[in-house]
C-alpha positions as CSV (number, residue, x, y, z in Angstrom):
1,X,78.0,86.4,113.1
2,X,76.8,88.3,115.8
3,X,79.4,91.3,116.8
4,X,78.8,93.9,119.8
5,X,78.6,97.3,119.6
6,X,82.7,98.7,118.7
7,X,82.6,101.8,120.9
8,X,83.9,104.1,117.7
9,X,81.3,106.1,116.1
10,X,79.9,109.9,115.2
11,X,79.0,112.8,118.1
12,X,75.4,112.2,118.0
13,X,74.9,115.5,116.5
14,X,76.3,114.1,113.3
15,X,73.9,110.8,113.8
16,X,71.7,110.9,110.6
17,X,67.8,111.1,111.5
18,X,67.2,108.0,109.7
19,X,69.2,106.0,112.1
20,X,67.7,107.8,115.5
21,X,67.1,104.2,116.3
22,X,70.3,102.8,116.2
23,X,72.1,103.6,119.6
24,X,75.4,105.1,118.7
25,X,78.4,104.8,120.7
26,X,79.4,107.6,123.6
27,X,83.1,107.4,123.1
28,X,85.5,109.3,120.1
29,X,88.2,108.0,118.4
30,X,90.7,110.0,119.7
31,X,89.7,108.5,123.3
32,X,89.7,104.6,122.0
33,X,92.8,104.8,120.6
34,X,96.2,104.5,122.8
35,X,99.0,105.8,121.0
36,X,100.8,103.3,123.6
37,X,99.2,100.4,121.7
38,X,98.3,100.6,118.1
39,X,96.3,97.2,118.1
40,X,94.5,97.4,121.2
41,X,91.2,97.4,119.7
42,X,91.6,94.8,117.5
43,X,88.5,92.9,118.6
44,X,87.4,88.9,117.7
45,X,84.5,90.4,116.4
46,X,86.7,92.2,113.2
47,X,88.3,88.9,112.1
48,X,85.8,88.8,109.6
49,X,87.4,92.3,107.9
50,X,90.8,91.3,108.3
51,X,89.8,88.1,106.3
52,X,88.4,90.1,103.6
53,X,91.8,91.8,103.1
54,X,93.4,90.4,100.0
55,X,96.9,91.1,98.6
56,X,96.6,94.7,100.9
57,X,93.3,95.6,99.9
58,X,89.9,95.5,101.9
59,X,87.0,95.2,99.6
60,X,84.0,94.8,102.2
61,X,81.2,92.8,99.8
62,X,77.1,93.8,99.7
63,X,75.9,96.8,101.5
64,X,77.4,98.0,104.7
65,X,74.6,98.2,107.6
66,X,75.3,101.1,110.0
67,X,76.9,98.3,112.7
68,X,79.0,97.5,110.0
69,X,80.0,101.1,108.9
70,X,80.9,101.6,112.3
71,X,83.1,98.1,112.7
72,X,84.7,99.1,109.8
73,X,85.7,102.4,110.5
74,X,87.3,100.9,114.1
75,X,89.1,98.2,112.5
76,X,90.9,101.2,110.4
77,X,91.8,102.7,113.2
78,X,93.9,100.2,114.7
79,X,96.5,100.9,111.2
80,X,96.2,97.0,110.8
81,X,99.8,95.9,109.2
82,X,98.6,94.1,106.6
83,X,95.8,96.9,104.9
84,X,97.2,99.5,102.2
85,X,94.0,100.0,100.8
86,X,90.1,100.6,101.4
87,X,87.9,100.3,98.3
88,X,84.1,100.4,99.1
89,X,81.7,101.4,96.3
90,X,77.7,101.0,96.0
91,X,76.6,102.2,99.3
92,X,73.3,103.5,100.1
93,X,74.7,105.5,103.1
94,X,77.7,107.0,101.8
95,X,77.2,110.1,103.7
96,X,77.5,108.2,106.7
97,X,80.4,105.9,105.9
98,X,82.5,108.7,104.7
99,X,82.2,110.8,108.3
100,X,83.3,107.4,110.2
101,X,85.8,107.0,107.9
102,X,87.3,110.6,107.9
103,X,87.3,110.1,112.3
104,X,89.2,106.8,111.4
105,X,91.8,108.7,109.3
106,X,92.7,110.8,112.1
107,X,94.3,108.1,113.6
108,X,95.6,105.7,111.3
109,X,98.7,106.4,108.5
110,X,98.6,103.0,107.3
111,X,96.2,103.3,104.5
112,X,97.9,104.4,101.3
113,X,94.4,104.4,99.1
114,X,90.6,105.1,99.6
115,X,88.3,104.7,97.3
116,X,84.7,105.3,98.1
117,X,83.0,105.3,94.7
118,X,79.2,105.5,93.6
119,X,78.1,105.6,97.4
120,X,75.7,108.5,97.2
121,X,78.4,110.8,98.9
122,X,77.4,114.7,98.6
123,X,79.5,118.0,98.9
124,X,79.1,117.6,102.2
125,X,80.6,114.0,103.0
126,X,83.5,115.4,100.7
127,X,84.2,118.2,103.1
128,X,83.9,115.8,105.8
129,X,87.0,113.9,103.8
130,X,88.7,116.8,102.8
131,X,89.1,118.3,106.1
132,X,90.8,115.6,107.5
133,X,93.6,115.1,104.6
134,X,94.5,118.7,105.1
135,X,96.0,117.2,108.2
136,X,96.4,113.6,107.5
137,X,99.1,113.7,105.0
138,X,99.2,109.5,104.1
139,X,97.1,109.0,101.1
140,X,98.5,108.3,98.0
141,X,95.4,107.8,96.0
142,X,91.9,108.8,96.6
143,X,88.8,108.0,94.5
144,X,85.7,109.5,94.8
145,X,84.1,108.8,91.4
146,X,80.7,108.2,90.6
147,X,79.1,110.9,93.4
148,X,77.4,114.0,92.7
149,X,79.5,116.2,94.8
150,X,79.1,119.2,92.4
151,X,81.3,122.0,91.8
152,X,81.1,122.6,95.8
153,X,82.5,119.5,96.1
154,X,85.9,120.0,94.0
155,X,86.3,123.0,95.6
156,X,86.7,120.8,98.8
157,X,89.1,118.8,96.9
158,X,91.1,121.5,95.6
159,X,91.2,123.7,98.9
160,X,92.6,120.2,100.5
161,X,94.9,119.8,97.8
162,X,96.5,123.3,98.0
163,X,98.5,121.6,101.3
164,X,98.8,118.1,100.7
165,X,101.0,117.3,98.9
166,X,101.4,113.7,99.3
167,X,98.3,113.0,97.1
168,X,99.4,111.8,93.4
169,X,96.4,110.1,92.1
170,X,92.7,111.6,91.9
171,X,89.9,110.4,90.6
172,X,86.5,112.3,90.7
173,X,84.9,110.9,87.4
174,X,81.5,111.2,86.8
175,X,81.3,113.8,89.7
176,X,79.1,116.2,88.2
177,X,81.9,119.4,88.6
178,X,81.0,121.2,85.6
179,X,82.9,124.5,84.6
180,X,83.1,125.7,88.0
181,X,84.4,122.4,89.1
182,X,87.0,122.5,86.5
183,X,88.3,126.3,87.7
184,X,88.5,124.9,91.4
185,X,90.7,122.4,90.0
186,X,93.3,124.4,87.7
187,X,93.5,127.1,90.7
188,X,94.6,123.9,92.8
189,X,97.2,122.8,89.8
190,X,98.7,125.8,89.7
191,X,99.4,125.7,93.1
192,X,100.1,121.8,94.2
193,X,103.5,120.2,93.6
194,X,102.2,117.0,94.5
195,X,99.1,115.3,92.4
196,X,100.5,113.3,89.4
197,X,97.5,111.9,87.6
198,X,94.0,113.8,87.3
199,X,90.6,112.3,86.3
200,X,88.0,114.5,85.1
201,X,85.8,112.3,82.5
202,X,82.7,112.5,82.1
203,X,82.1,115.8,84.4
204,X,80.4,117.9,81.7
205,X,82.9,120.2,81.3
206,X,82.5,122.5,78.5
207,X,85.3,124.6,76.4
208,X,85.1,127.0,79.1
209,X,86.2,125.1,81.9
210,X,89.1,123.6,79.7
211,X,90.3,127.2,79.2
212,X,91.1,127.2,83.1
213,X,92.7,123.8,83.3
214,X,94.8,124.5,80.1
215,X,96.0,127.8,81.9
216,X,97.0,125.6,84.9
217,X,98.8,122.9,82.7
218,X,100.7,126.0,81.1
219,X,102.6,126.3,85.1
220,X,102.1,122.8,86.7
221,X,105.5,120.7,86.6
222,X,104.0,117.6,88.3
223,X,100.8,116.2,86.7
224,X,101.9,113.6,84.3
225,X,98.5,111.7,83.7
226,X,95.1,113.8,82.6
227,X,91.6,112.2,82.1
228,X,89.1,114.5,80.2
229,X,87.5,111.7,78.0
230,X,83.2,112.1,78.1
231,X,83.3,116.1,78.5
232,X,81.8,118.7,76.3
233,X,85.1,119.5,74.6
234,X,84.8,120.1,70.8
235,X,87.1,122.1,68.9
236,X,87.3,125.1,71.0
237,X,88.5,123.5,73.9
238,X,91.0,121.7,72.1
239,X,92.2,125.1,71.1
240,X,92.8,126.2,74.7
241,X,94.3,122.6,75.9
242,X,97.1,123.0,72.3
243,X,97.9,126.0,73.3
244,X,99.4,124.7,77.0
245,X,100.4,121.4,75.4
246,X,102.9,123.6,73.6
247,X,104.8,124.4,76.5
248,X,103.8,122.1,78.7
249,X,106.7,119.9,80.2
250,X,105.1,117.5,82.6
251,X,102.2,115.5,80.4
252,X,102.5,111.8,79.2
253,X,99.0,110.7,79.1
254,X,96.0,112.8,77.7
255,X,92.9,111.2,77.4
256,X,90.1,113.0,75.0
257,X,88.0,110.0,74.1
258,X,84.5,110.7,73.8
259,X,84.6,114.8,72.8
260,X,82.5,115.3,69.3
261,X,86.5,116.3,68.2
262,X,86.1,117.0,64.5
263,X,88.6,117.8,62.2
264,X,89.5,121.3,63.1
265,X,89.7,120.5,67.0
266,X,92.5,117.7,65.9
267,X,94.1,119.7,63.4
268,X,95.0,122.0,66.3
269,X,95.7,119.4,68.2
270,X,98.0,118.1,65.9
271,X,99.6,121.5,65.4
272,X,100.9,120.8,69.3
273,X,101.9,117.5,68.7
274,X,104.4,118.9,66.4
275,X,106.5,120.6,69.7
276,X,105.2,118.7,72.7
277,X,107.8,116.2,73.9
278,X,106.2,114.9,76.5
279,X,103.1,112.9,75.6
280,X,103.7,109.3,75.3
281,X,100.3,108.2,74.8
282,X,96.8,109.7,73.7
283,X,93.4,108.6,73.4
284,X,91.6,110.4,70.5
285,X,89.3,107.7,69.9
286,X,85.2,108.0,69.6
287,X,85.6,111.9,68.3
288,X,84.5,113.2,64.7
289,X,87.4,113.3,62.4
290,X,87.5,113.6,58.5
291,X,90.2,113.0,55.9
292,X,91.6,116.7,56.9
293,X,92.1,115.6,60.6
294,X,93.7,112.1,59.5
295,X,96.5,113.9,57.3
296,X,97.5,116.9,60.3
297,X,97.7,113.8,62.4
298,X,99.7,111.9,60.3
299,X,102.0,115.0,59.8
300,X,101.8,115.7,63.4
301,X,103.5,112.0,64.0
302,X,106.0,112.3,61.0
303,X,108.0,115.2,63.2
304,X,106.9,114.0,66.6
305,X,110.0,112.2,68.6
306,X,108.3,111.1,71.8
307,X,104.5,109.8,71.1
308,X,104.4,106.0,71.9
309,X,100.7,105.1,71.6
310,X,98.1,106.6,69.6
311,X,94.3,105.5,69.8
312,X,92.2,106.8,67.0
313,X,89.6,103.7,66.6
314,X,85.9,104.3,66.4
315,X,86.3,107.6,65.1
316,X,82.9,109.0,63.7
317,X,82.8,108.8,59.2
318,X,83.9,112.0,57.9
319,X,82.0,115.3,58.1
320,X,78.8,115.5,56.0
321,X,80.9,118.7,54.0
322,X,84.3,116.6,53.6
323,X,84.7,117.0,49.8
324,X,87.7,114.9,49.9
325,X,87.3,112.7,47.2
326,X,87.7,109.0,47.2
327,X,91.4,108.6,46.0
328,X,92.8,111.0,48.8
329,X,91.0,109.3,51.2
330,X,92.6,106.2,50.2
331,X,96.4,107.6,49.8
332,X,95.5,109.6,53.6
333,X,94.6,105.9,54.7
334,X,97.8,104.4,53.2
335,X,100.4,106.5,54.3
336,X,99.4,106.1,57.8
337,X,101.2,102.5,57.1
338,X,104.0,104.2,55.3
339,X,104.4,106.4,58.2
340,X,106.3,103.8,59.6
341,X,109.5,104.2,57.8
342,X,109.7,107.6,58.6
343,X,109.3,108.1,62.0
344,X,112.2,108.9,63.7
345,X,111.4,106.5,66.6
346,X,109.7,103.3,64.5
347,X,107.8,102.2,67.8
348,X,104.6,103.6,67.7
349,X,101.4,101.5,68.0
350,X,98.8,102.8,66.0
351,X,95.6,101.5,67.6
352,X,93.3,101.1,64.9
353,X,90.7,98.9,66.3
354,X,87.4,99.1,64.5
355,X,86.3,98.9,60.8
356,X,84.1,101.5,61.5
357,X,86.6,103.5,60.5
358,X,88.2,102.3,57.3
359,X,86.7,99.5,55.0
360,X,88.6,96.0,54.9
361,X,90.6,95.8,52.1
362,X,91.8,99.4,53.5
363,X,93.0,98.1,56.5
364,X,94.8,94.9,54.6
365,X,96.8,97.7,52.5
366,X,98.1,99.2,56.0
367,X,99.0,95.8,57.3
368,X,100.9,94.6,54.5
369,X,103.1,98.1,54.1
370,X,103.3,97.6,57.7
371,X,104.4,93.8,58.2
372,X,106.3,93.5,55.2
373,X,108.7,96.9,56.0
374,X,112.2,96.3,57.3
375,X,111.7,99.7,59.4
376,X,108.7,98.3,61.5
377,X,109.4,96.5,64.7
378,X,107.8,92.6,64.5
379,X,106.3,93.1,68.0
380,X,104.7,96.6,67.0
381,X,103.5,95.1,63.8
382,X,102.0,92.7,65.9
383,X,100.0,94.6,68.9
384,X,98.6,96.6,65.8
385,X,97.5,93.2,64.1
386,X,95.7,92.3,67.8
387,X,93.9,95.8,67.7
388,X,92.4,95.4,64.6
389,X,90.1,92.7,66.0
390,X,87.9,91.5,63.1
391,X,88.6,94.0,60.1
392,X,92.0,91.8,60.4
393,X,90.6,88.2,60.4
394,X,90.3,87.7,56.6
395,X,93.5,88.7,56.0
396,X,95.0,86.9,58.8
């Protein structure tokens, strides 16, 4: 379908050299848009967007020519009725759909989420972004994962986030921050009374940066939902993020997935788990954990009244200098079942999805304590069953 030029598009002095042969547009957004008249430039040229708009989401499909860029960035501009959210990922010019889309911003309050992920943006596409959601208070939820913005680009992030408020969900994984990145982000926490749920994975953030977010969670009130799965964690991170768990008051979901965790790192871990009554669910699974981590975890859940979901599958064999011996890994593997009957609460689901961990007939001891105990929920027994996947299947 052929579709003339929109007439919304970039000062030339922000025209990437690489386009110097595409003719951009004279006029600004502020000058096409009547505040009279919302929808006068919806053009029969953008049906083809507005047909891509399912259940309040616009997912434009394939990569995005500069016409298009600059179509789509009008068509946001007119705050369409039916659009709530933009996701667009996999561009090759990323820099240059984020600047239309920041003008577009200026004038629209309809759209509730962006998500521009993988697109090749840079630190400077995110200040671009950032600049205008000091102002533009209307997003809920903004995803930006999968760039290389840097530690210059969370600092963008964070500086925007010290104002707005209205923000709850972030999502900068696999952003490259690194322990800078992660200090830009707790000064922001300690400061924002807004942002509910964080994403951080896989941002190579080492102890060090988790020193500065754990001092953060230690005063933030809001954040309920934290992401820090494929970091550089280990034990001595854990150590700093224990510490703030133990006072923290706001934290349901932690995820540490993926973190070379050993036994120490959960055994401190677990020491928090003891007071926290907050966390609801955590994801400890792919980490390094020996027979000593499994018992302070299973003590950690006999006194803790608020923990609903627990992944530990795929957990790493014991340490090469675990001397537990054979019949203490076997009574550690049993009274996870028995665990059951004392828990104050009987409704945790203890995801143990992988006989990587624990051999077959291990797992069949755990299921039968479990199924057959008056003090275990059916439907719990049940979703555990499901999670076992195929160490289960022989006794099922």
């Amino acid at each position: 379908m052929n579709r003339i030029q929109s007439g919304f598009s970039l000062a030339n002095a922000l025209w990437p050299s690489e386009f110097a042969d595409v003719v951009p547009p004279q006029q600004s957004v502020r000058g096409l848009t009547p505040s009279h008249d919302p929808h006068a430039l919806c053009r029969p040229e953008w049906l083809y967007l507005a047909k891509q708009i399912k259940d309040g989401v616009l997912e434009p499909a394939g990569k995005l020519t500069p016409q298009e860029i600059t179509d789509l960035a009008a068509y946001l501009a007119t705050s369409p009725e039916e659009l709530d959210a933009l996701t667009v990922s996999w561009q090759p010019m990323g820099g240059l759909l984020a600047a239309h889309i920041a003008q577009a911003l200026e004038v629209t309050s309809r759209l509730r989420s962006l998500e521009l992920s993988s697109s090749n943006l840079k630190a400077s596409d995110v200040a671009c972004l950032a600049n205008v959601l000091k102002i533009n208070t209307h997003r809920e939820s903004l995803d930006l994962g999968g760039n290389e913005i840097g530690a210059d680009g969370g600092k963008f992030l964070a500086d925007m986030l010290k104002v707005n408020t209205s923000l709850k969900q972030l999502s900068i994984r696999v952003c490259v921050i690194g322990r800078d990145g992660a200090r830009f982000m707790a000064e922001m926490l300690k400061m924002n009374s807004g942002l509910t749920s964080l994403s951080l994975a896989a941002n190579a953030i080492p102890a060090a940066g988790l020193a500065f977010l754990a001092d953060a969670l230690k005063v933030n009130r809001n954040l309920t939902t934290l992401e820090l799965s494929n970091n550089q964690i280990e034990a001595r991170g854990v150590a700093f993020l224990a510490d703030a768990l133990k006072v923290n008051r706001s934290l349901t979901t932690l995820d540490l997935s993926h973190n070379q965790i050993d036994s120490n790192g959960l055994a401190l871990l677990a020491d928090a788990l003891k007071i926290n009554p907050c966390l609801t669910r955590v994801n400890l699974a792919f980490n390094i954990v020996g027979t000593a981590g499994r018992i302070a975890l299973r003590e950690a859940l006999a006194c803790n009244k608020t923990l609903r979901t627990i992944v530990i599958h795929n957990w790493t064999p014991s340490d090469r200098d675990d001397t537990s011996s054979a019949e203490e890994v076997h009574q550690a593997v049993s009274d996870t079942g028995k665990l059951w009957a004392c828990l104050p609460l009987a409704s945790v689901r203890l995801e143990m999805a992988s006989g990587q961990v624990y051999p077959p007939e291990l797992m069949q001891i755990i299921l039968k304590e479990m199924i057959f105990s008056p003090e275990v929920p059916k439907h719990a027994a049940l979703n555990t069953i499901i999670g076992l996947h195929d160490s289960v299947r022989s006794f099922v």
